[in-house]
N, C-alpha and C positions, 0 to 999 in steps of 0.2 A: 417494567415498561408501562406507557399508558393505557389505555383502550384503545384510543388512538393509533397505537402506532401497532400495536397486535394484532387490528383490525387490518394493516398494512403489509405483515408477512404471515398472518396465519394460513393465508393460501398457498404459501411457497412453502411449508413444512412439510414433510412426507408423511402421507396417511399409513399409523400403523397399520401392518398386515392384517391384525386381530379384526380392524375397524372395517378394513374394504373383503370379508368372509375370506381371508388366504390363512387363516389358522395362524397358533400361535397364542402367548399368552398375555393377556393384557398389559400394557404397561404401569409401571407402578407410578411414573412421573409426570405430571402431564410438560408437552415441549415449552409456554409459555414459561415455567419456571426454569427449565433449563436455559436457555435463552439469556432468563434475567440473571443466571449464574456466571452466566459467559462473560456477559457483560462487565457485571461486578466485577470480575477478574482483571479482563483487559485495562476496564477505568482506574483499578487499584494496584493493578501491576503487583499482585498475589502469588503466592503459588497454588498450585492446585488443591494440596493437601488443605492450606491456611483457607479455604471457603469457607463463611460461617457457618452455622447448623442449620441459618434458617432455609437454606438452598439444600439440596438434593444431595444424598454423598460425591465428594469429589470424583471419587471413580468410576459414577454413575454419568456425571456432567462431562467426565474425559471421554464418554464414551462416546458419549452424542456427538461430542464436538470433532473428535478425530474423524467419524463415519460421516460426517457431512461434511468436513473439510477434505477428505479423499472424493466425495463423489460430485464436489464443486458448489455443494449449495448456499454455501457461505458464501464464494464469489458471487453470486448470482443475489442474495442478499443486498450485496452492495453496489452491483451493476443497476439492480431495478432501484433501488433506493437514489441511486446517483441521475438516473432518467428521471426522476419521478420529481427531484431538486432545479434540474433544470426545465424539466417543462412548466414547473410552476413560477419558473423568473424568465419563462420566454425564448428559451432556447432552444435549441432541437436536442432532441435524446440524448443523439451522438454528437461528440465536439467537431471543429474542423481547425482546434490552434490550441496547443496545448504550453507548459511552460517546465521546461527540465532544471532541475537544481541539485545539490548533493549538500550533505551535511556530516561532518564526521564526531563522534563521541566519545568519550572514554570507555572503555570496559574494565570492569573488577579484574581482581587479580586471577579470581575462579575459572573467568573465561577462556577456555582453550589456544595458547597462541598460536593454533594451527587455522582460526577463525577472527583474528586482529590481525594488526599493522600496523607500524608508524607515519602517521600523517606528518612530513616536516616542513610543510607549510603552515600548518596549524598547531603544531606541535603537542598531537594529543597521540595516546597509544591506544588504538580503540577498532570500531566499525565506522564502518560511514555508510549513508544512508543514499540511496539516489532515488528520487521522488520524480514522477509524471503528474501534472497536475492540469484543469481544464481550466479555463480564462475564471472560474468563479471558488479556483484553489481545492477543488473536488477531485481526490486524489483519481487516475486512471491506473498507475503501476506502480511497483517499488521494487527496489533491488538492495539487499546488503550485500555488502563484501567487508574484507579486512578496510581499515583505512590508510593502507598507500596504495588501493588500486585508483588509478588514474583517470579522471569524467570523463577523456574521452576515449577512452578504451571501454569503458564501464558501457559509455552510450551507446559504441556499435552493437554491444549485445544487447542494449532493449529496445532500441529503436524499429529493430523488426518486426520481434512481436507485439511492440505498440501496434507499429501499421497492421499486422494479421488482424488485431483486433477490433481495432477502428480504421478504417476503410477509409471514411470520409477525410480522416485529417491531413492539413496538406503543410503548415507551417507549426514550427515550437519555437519558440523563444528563449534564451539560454546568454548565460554569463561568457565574460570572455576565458575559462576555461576549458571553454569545448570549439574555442577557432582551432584551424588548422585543416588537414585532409577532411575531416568528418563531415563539414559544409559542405563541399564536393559530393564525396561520396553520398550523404544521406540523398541531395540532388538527383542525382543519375541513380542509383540503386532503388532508390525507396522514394521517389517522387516529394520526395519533404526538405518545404525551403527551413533551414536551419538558422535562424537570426540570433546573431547577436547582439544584446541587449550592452554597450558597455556604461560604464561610471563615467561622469565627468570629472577629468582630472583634477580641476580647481575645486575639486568640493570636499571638506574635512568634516569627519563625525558621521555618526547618523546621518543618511536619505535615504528618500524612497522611490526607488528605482521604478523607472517604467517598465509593467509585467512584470518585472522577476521576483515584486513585491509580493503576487498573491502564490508563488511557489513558498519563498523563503516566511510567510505569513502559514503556512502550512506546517511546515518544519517547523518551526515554533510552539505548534499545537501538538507536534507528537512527540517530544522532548527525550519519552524514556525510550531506552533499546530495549529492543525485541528479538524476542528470535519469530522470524517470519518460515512458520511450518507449510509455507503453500508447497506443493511439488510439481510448477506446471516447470521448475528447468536452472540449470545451474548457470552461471557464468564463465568466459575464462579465466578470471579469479581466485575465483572455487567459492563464491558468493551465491544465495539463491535468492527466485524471485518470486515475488508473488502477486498476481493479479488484487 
Protein backbone atom coordinates (compact mmCIF):
# COMPACT_ATOMS: atom_id res chain seq x y z
CA UNK A 1 0.00 0.00 0.00
CA UNK A 2 1.01 3.66 -0.40
CA UNK A 3 1.97 6.02 2.34
CA UNK A 4 -0.92 7.30 1.71
CA UNK A 5 -3.30 5.04 2.36
CA UNK A 6 -1.18 3.47 5.60
CA UNK A 7 -1.33 6.84 6.94
CA UNK A 8 -5.27 5.97 6.70
CA UNK A 9 -5.48 2.72 8.85
CA UNK A 10 -2.43 2.76 10.75
CA UNK A 11 -4.48 4.21 13.66
CA UNK A 12 -7.08 1.57 13.55
CA UNK A 13 -4.40 -1.31 13.91
CA UNK A 14 -4.10 -2.66 17.47
CA UNK A 15 -1.10 -1.51 19.53
CA UNK A 16 1.15 -4.49 20.23
CA UNK A 17 1.04 -5.34 23.92
CA UNK A 18 4.92 -5.14 23.93
CA UNK A 19 4.43 -1.40 22.63
CA UNK A 20 1.75 0.02 25.14
CA UNK A 21 4.39 -1.73 28.57
CA UNK A 22 1.51 -4.98 28.88
CA UNK A 23 4.60 -7.41 28.36
CA UNK A 24 5.20 -9.77 25.79
CA UNK A 25 7.50 -10.32 23.10
CA UNK A 26 8.11 -8.09 20.25
CA UNK A 27 6.66 -8.84 17.08
CA UNK A 28 8.61 -10.12 14.44
CA UNK A 29 6.24 -8.41 11.55
CA UNK A 30 5.51 -5.31 11.33
CA UNK A 31 1.15 -5.01 10.54
CA UNK A 32 1.85 -2.66 7.35
CA UNK A 33 3.32 -5.87 5.59
CA UNK A 34 0.70 -8.01 6.87
CA UNK A 35 -1.87 -6.00 5.58
CA UNK A 36 -0.04 -5.74 2.02
CA UNK A 37 -0.12 -9.74 2.40
CA UNK A 38 -3.85 -9.78 2.77
CA UNK A 39 -4.27 -7.76 0.15
CA UNK A 40 -2.13 -9.60 -2.23
CA UNK A 41 -4.20 -12.51 -1.53
CA UNK A 42 -7.86 -11.28 -1.86
CA UNK A 43 -6.54 -9.22 -5.27
CA UNK A 44 -5.09 -12.58 -6.50
CA UNK A 45 -7.59 -14.90 -5.25
CA UNK A 46 -4.27 -17.27 -3.85
CA UNK A 47 -4.20 -19.63 -1.40
CA UNK A 48 -2.72 -18.95 1.79
CA UNK A 49 0.18 -21.36 1.56
CA UNK A 50 0.94 -19.86 -2.37
CA UNK A 51 1.87 -16.16 -0.67
CA UNK A 52 5.24 -15.11 -2.17
CA UNK A 53 8.42 -15.12 0.18
CA UNK A 54 8.45 -11.57 -0.10
CA UNK A 55 5.45 -11.25 2.44
CA UNK A 56 5.65 -12.79 5.96
CA UNK A 57 5.08 -16.62 6.25
CA UNK A 58 1.55 -17.59 5.28
CA UNK A 59 0.71 -18.80 8.77
CA UNK A 60 1.95 -15.87 10.31
CA UNK A 61 -0.38 -13.51 7.88
CA UNK A 62 -3.53 -16.33 8.73
CA UNK A 63 -2.86 -15.40 11.90
CA UNK A 64 -3.24 -11.73 11.92
CA UNK A 65 -6.03 -11.97 9.60
CA UNK A 66 -8.26 -14.62 11.50
CA UNK A 67 -7.71 -12.43 15.07
CA UNK A 68 -8.80 -9.29 13.59
CA UNK A 69 -11.55 -10.68 11.48
CA UNK A 70 -12.99 -12.34 14.84
CA UNK A 71 -12.53 -9.20 16.88
CA UNK A 72 -14.26 -7.08 13.87
CA UNK A 73 -11.35 -4.88 12.78
CA UNK A 74 -11.60 -5.71 9.29
CA UNK A 75 -15.18 -4.59 9.23
CA UNK A 76 -14.41 -1.51 10.73
CA UNK A 77 -11.53 -1.17 8.00
CA UNK A 78 -14.02 -0.83 5.56
CA UNK A 79 -16.87 0.89 7.38
CA UNK A 80 -14.44 3.96 8.08
CA UNK A 81 -12.96 3.54 4.53
CA UNK A 82 -16.52 3.48 3.11
CA UNK A 83 -17.39 7.02 5.27
CA UNK A 84 -14.40 8.43 4.43
CA UNK A 85 -15.37 7.80 0.32
CA UNK A 86 -18.50 9.40 0.73
CA UNK A 87 -17.62 12.39 2.62
CA UNK A 88 -15.23 13.29 0.14
CA UNK A 89 -18.02 13.10 -2.81
CA UNK A 90 -20.45 14.84 -0.43
CA UNK A 91 -22.38 12.62 1.07
CA UNK A 92 -23.13 11.98 4.57
CA UNK A 93 -21.22 8.92 6.19
CA UNK A 94 -24.31 6.90 6.55
CA UNK A 95 -26.51 6.18 3.27
CA UNK A 96 -30.31 6.81 3.50
CA UNK A 97 -30.99 4.52 -0.15
CA UNK A 98 -29.23 1.68 -0.82
CA UNK A 99 -29.59 -0.80 -4.07
CA UNK A 100 -30.12 -4.76 -3.45
CA UNK A 101 -29.12 -7.22 -6.33
CA UNK A 102 -27.87 -10.99 -6.50
CA UNK A 103 -25.52 -12.70 -8.62
CA UNK A 104 -25.11 -16.30 -9.03
CA UNK A 105 -21.76 -18.37 -10.20
CA UNK A 106 -20.46 -21.41 -10.88
CA UNK A 107 -18.43 -23.43 -8.19
CA UNK A 108 -15.65 -26.18 -8.91
CA UNK A 109 -16.46 -29.49 -8.51
CA UNK A 110 -14.13 -29.32 -5.05
CA UNK A 111 -16.93 -27.28 -3.55
CA UNK A 112 -19.00 -29.01 -1.10
CA UNK A 113 -22.70 -29.64 -2.38
CA UNK A 114 -23.86 -29.17 0.98
CA UNK A 115 -22.68 -25.21 0.10
CA UNK A 116 -24.17 -24.90 -3.79
CA UNK A 117 -27.42 -25.12 -5.67
CA UNK A 118 -28.90 -25.06 -8.97
CA UNK A 119 -29.84 -21.77 -10.24
CA UNK A 120 -32.66 -22.76 -13.02
CA UNK A 121 -33.15 -19.61 -14.11
CA UNK A 122 -29.61 -19.05 -14.83
CA UNK A 123 -28.81 -22.36 -15.17
CA UNK A 124 -25.58 -22.37 -13.38
CA UNK A 125 -24.64 -25.10 -10.41
CA UNK A 126 -22.96 -22.81 -8.04
CA UNK A 127 -23.35 -19.74 -5.00
CA UNK A 128 -24.98 -16.83 -5.53
CA UNK A 129 -23.90 -13.78 -4.19
CA UNK A 130 -26.54 -11.12 -2.74
CA UNK A 131 -24.98 -7.63 -2.51
CA UNK A 132 -26.26 -4.21 -0.51
CA UNK A 133 -24.74 -1.49 -2.01
CA UNK A 134 -24.98 2.59 -1.33
CA UNK A 135 -26.18 5.04 -4.47
CA UNK A 136 -22.11 5.23 -5.22
CA UNK A 137 -21.95 1.13 -5.56
CA UNK A 138 -20.00 1.15 -2.04
CA UNK A 139 -20.73 -2.19 -0.94
CA UNK A 140 -22.87 -2.06 2.80
CA UNK A 141 -23.54 -6.13 3.06
CA UNK A 142 -23.21 -9.39 1.34
CA UNK A 143 -24.65 -12.65 1.85
CA UNK A 144 -23.66 -16.17 0.08
CA UNK A 145 -25.81 -18.93 -0.15
CA UNK A 146 -26.19 -21.94 -2.39
CA UNK A 147 -27.65 -20.71 -5.89
CA UNK A 148 -31.38 -21.79 -5.62
CA UNK A 149 -31.88 -19.86 -2.59
CA UNK A 150 -34.55 -17.44 -3.62
CA UNK A 151 -34.00 -12.99 -3.50
CA UNK A 152 -36.63 -12.87 -1.91
CA UNK A 153 -36.46 -15.11 0.82
CA UNK A 154 -32.55 -14.30 0.97
CA UNK A 155 -33.70 -10.59 1.43
CA UNK A 156 -35.94 -11.04 4.58
CA UNK A 157 -32.84 -12.27 6.14
CA UNK A 158 -30.63 -9.19 5.38
CA UNK A 159 -32.71 -6.59 5.36
CA UNK A 160 -32.78 -6.50 9.19
CA UNK A 161 -29.58 -6.21 9.90
CA UNK A 162 -29.10 -3.88 7.15
CA UNK A 163 -31.55 -1.49 9.20
CA UNK A 164 -29.61 -2.71 12.78
CA UNK A 165 -26.84 -1.26 11.09
CA UNK A 166 -27.82 1.73 9.24
CA UNK A 167 -30.43 3.41 10.99
CA UNK A 168 -30.78 6.23 8.61
CA UNK A 169 -31.90 4.23 5.66
CA UNK A 170 -35.24 4.30 4.60
CA UNK A 171 -35.53 3.28 0.68
CA UNK A 172 -33.37 0.35 -1.59
CA UNK A 173 -34.14 -0.15 -4.92
CA UNK A 174 -34.21 -3.78 -6.37
CA UNK A 175 -35.17 -5.81 -9.48
CA UNK A 176 -38.41 -7.25 -10.16
CA UNK A 177 -37.28 -10.42 -8.26
CA UNK A 178 -37.95 -9.31 -4.90
CA UNK A 179 -41.87 -8.09 -5.79
CA UNK A 180 -44.29 -9.71 -3.87
CA UNK A 181 -45.04 -9.86 0.14
CA UNK A 182 -41.44 -8.44 0.74
CA UNK A 183 -42.57 -4.80 -0.35
CA UNK A 184 -45.29 -4.95 2.24
CA UNK A 185 -43.58 -6.45 4.82
CA UNK A 186 -40.07 -4.49 4.53
CA UNK A 187 -42.94 -1.28 4.85
CA UNK A 188 -44.55 -2.13 8.00
CA UNK A 189 -41.77 -4.17 9.80
CA UNK A 190 -38.62 -2.38 8.83
CA UNK A 191 -39.81 1.04 7.85
CA UNK A 192 -38.12 0.66 4.28
CA UNK A 193 -39.86 1.64 1.19
CA UNK A 194 -38.79 -1.37 -1.10
CA UNK A 195 -38.73 -0.04 -5.11
CA UNK A 196 -38.82 -1.74 -7.71
CA UNK A 197 -36.64 -0.82 -10.46
CA UNK A 198 -38.30 -2.82 -13.61
CA UNK A 199 -36.82 -3.27 -17.46
CA UNK A 200 -38.70 -1.78 -20.02
CA UNK A 201 -40.28 -4.45 -22.06
CA UNK A 202 -39.61 -2.95 -25.53
CA UNK A 203 -36.05 -2.94 -24.97
CA UNK A 204 -33.54 -5.92 -26.50
CA UNK A 205 -29.66 -6.30 -25.33
CA UNK A 206 -27.83 -4.50 -23.21
CA UNK A 207 -29.19 -1.27 -20.98
CA UNK A 208 -28.61 0.50 -18.22
CA UNK A 209 -31.08 0.32 -15.91
CA UNK A 210 -31.86 3.15 -13.45
CA UNK A 211 -30.00 2.42 -10.07
CA UNK A 212 -29.76 -1.19 -10.38
CA UNK A 213 -26.77 -0.13 -12.52
CA UNK A 214 -24.46 0.83 -9.85
CA UNK A 215 -25.44 -2.66 -7.86
CA UNK A 216 -24.99 -4.88 -10.88
CA UNK A 217 -21.65 -2.47 -11.85
CA UNK A 218 -20.43 -3.77 -8.34
CA UNK A 219 -20.98 -7.49 -9.07
CA UNK A 220 -18.89 -7.05 -11.92
CA UNK A 221 -16.09 -5.99 -9.94
CA UNK A 222 -16.14 -8.91 -7.55
CA UNK A 223 -16.45 -11.65 -10.20
CA UNK A 224 -14.52 -14.39 -8.33
CA UNK A 225 -16.26 -16.57 -5.35
CA UNK A 226 -15.29 -16.33 -2.20
CA UNK A 227 -15.80 -17.79 0.84
CA UNK A 228 -16.85 -14.90 3.05
CA UNK A 229 -15.41 -15.91 6.73
CA UNK A 230 -17.31 -13.13 8.47
CA UNK A 231 -19.42 -14.67 11.53
CA UNK A 232 -21.70 -11.84 12.30
CA UNK A 233 -24.72 -14.81 11.35
CA UNK A 234 -26.01 -17.48 9.12
CA UNK A 235 -29.25 -17.43 6.87
CA UNK A 236 -32.21 -19.71 6.50
CA UNK A 237 -30.32 -21.26 3.69
CA UNK A 238 -27.53 -22.10 5.63
CA UNK A 239 -25.70 -19.26 3.73
CA UNK A 240 -23.37 -16.62 5.66
CA UNK A 241 -23.01 -13.09 5.82
CA UNK A 242 -20.66 -10.74 6.28
CA UNK A 243 -20.72 -7.01 6.98
Amino acid sequence: MTDAEWAAVRDLVPVPAWMGGRGGRPEGYCHRQILDAIRYLVDNGVKWAALPTDFPPFKRVHAFFTRWRDTGLLTEFHDRMRAAVRTAEGRAPEPTAAVIDSQSVKAAASVHSSTRGYDGAKRINGRKRHLVVDTLGLLLMILVTPADAGDRATAADILPALKAKFRHLHRIWADSGYTGDLVTWAKTKLALVVEIVKRTDDLSGFRVVPRRWVAERTLCATRRSVCIPGSAGRNSEGGSWAE
